[in-house]
C-alpha positions as CSV (number, residue, x, y, z in Angstrom):
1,X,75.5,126.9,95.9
2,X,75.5,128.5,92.5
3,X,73.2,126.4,89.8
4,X,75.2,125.6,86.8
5,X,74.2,126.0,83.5
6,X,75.3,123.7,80.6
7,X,76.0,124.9,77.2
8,X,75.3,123.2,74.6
9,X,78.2,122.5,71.8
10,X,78.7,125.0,69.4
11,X,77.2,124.6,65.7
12,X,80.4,123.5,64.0
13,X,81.3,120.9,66.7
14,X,77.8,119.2,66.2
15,X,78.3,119.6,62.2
16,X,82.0,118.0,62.8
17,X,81.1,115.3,65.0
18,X,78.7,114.3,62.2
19,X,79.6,111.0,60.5
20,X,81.5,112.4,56.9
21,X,79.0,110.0,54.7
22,X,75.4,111.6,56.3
23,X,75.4,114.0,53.7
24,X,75.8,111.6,51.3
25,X,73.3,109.6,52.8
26,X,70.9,112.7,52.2
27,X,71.0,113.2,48.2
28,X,70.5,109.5,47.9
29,X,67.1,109.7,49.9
30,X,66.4,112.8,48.4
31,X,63.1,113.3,46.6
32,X,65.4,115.2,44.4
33,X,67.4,112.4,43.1
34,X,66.6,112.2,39.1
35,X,65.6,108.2,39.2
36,X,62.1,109.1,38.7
37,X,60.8,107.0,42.2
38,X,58.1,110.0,42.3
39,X,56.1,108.7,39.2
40,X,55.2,105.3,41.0
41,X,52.6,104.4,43.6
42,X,53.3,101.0,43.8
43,X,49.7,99.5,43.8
44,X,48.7,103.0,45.9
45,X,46.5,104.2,43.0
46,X,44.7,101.4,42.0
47,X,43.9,100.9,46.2
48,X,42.3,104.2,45.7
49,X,40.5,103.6,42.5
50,X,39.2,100.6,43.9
51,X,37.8,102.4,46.9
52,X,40.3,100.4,49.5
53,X,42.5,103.7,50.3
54,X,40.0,107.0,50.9
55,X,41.2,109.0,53.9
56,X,44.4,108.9,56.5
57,X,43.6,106.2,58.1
58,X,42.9,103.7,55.5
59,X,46.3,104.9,53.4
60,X,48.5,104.5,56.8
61,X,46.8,101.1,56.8
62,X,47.6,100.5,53.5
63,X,51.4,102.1,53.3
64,X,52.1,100.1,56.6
65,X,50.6,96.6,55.2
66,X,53.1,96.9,52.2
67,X,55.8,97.7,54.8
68,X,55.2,94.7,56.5
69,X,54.2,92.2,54.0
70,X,56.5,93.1,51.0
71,X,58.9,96.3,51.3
72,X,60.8,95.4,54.0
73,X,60.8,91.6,54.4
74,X,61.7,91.4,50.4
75,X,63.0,95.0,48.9
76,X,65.3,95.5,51.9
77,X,66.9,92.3,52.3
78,X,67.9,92.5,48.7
79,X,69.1,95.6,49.0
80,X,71.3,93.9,52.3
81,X,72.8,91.6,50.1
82,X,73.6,93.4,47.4
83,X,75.6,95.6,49.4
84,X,77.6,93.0,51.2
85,X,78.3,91.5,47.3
86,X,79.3,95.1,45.9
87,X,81.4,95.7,49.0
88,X,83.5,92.8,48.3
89,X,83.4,93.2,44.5
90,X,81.8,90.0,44.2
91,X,80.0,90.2,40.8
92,X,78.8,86.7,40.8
93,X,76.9,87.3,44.2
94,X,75.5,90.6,43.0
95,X,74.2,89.7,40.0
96,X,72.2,86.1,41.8
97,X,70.6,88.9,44.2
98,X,69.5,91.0,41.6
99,X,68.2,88.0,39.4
100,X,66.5,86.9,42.3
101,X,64.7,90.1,43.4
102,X,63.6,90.3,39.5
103,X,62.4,86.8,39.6
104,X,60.1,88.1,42.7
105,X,58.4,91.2,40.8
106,X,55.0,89.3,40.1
107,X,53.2,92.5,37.8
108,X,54.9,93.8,34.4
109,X,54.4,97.1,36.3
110,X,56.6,96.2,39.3
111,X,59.1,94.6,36.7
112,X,59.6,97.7,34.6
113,X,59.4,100.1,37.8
114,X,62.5,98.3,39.6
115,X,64.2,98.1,36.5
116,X,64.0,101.7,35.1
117,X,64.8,103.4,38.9
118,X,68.1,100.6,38.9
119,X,69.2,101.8,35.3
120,X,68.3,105.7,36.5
121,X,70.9,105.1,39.8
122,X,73.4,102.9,37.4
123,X,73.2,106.5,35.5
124,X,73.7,108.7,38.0
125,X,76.7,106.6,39.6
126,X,78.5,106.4,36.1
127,X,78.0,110.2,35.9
128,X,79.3,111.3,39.3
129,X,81.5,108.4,40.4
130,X,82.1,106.7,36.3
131,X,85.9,105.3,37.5
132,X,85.3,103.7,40.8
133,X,85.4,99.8,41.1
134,X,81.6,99.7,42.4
135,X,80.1,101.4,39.1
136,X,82.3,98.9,36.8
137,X,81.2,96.3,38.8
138,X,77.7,97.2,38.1
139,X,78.2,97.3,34.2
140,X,79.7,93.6,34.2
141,X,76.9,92.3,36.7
142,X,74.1,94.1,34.2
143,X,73.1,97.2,31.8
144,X,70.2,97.3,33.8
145,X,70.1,96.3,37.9
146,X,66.9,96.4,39.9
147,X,66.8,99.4,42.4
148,X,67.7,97.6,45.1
149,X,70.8,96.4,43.9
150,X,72.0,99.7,41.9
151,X,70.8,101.6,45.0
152,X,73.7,99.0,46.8
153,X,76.2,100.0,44.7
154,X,75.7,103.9,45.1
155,X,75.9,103.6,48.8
156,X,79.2,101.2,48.8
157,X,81.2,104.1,46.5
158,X,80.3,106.6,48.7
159,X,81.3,104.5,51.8
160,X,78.0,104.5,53.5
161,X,77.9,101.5,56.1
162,X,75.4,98.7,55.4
163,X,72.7,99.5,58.1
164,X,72.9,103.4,56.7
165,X,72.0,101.7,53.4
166,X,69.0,99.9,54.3
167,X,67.8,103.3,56.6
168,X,68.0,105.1,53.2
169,X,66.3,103.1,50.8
170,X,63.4,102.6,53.9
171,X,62.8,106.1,54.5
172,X,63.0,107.0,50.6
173,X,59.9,104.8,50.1
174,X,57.8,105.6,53.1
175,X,58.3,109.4,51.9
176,X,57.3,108.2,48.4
177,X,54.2,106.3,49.1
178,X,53.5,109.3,51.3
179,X,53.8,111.8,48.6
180,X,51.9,109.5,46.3
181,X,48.6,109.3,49.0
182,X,48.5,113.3,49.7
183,X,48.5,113.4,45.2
184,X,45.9,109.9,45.5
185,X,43.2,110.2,47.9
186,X,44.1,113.6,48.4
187,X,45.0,114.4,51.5
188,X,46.0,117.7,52.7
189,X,50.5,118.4,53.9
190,X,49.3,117.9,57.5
191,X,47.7,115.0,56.9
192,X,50.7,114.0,54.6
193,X,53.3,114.6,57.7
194,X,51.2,113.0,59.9
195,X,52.0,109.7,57.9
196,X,55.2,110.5,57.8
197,X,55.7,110.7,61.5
198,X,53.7,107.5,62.1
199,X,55.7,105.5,59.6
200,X,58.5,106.6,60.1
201,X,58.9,103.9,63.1
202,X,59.0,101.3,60.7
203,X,62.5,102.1,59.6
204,X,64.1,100.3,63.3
205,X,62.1,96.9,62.1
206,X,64.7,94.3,62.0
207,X,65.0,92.6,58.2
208,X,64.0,89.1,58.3
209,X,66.8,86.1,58.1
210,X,65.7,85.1,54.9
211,X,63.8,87.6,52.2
212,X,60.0,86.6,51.9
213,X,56.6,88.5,50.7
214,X,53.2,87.8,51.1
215,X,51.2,90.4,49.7
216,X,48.4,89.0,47.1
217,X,46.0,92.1,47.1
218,X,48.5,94.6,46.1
219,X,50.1,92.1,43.0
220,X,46.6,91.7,41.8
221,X,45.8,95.3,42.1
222,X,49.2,96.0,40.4
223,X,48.0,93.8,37.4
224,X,44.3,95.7,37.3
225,X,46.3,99.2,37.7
226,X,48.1,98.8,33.7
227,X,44.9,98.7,32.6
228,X,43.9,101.0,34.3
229,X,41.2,103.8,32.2
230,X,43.1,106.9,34.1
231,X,46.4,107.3,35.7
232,X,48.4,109.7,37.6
233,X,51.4,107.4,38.5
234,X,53.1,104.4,36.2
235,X,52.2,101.7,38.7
């Protein structure tokens, strides 16, 4: 009997049967995207000042403790919520998950950084998208959202489904903190990918049923870091 061979589909039928928002989904998580994310570590530089973060191993520690302990039990529930609000246009709902996530920075440094990415994304969604209904709702719910929540609204106007959302936002700051430890330590690209591909694992962990954060080293490090005698990175 004659073997058969399968072919595979051809290049536009795998591009077609693509969902229409991925590309979408791409420039948000892009390192392009002018929000100025690259110019924070996040507590990553003053772990390495202080001699906690000095090769590989000890920044994968590191990067995946913050996962654990505050990114995604804390920054990705909010960012959960604020999408269900800004999907149904409720500004009352947005605006109690944004004051909330505030409320939850515990450094000046973390305050400021949240708020300047969430006016840099209110920005660019009232330059490309300045008439649709999630952009106005942003402007009455506040001039200046935390990331999470004006990272929400850019997703809902360009019809990306919640768990898309969440995916995004994850693997933007995993390929942050990576980018910031390669900068940091240094570490050399392999080394840098390397993280990347053992992180990256992180982005099925379910979100918690209610937001929480536990992560006292990296707040009081954030704290130390603004005074900081030399910096690469604003936090």
């Amino acid at each position: 009997m004659a073997s058969t061979i399968e072919v595979p589909p051809s290049g536009h039928a795998v591009v077609n049967a693509l969902p229409e928002w991925l590309p979408a989904l791409l420039q948000l998580a892009s390192p392009a995207l002018p929000i100025g994310a690259f110019s924070y570590s996040q507590g990553l530089e003053a772990a390495c000042e202080h001699r906690l973060v000095t090769d590989e191993a000890s920044a994968l520690a590191w990067i995946d403790a913050q996962w654990r302990q505050s990114f995604a039990v804390r920054e990705l529930p909010a960012l959960d919520q604020a999408w269900v609000a800004a999907a149904a246009q409720d500004e009352d709902a947005l605006r109690r998950v944004d004051r909330a996530f505030v409320a939850s920075r515990d450094s000046a440094e973390a305050r400021a950084e949240t708020l300047q990415v969430g006016a840099a994304l209110q920005r660019w969604l009232s330059t490309l998208h300045a008439d649709s209904a999630a952009a106005s709702l942003g402007l009455r719910a506040g001039p200046r959202l935390s990331a999470p929540a004006a990272f929400a609204l850019c997703c809902v106007v360009q019809a990306l489904p919640r768990e898309a959302a969440v995916f995004g936002w994850g693997f933007a700051w995993i390929e942050n903190q990576m980018q910031a430890a390669v900068k940091l330590v240094p570490l050399g690209q392999s080394a840098g990918q390397r993280l990347l591909f053992a992180l990256r694992a992180r982005l099925r962990d379910p979100l918690p049923q209610q937001p929480w954060s536990f992560a006292p080293l990296a707040s009081i490090l954030s704290m130390r870091h603004e005074r900081q005698y030399t910096r690469l990175f604003r936090s």
